[in-house]
N, C-alpha and C positions, 0 to 999 in steps of 0.2 A: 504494500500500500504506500503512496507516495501522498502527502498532506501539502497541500498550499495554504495557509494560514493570509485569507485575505483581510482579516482583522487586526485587531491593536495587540502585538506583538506582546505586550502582559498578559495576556491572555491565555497564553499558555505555558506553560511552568518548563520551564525551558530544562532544567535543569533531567526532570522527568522524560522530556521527547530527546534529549541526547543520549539518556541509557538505550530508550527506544530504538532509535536510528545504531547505535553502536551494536544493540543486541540482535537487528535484525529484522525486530517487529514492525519497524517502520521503513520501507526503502529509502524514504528521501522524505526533505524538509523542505521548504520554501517559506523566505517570510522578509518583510519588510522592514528595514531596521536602520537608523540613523546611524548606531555605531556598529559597524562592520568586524570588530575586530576582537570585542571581549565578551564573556557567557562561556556557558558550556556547549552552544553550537558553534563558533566563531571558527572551529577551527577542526571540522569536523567533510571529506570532500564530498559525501552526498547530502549538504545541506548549502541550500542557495540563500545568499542573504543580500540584498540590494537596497539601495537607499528609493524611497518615496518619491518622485519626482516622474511618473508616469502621466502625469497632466500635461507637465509641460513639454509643448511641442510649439513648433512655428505655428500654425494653426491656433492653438490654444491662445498664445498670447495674443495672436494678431485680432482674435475676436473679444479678449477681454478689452482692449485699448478700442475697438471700436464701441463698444458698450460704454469704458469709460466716459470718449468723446462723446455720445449721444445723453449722456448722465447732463453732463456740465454744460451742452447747450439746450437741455432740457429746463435747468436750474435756472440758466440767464436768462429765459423765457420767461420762468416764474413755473413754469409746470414741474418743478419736482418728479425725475421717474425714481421709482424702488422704494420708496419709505418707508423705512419701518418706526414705530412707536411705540 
């Protein structure tokens, strides 16, 4: 069985899924992690550990900056878009 852990990497007891993976029960790890380097899976080769940053793409940002721009010429308007309260 191989796990992709698309959730908040506390979430599972890491220390528990590396005897798994060592012992066998688990084929492989995958999980999303800011620090790449330390835990009990850091250092482990069938476990995958990548940083967060799957949004950002050329496309992503190019439509958040057009959303931006439409924000602020929305506001010089007076029409406010997005408000929350």
């Amino acid at each position: 069985m191989i796990i992709v852990n698309t959730a908040d990497r506390t979430l599972v007891d890491e220390g528990a899924m590396a005897q798994a993976v060592k012992s066998g029960k688990v084929a492989g790890y995958a999980v999303e992690a800011e620090d790449l380097e330390s835990g009990p899976l850091a250092k482990l080769d069938n476990v995958v550990m990548i940083k967060g940053f799957g949004w950002y793409t050329k496309e992503a940002l190019e439509n958040l900056f057009r959303i931006w721009v439409k924000n602020i010429i929305a506001l010089a308007r007076g029409k406010p878009q997005n408000v929350v309260t």
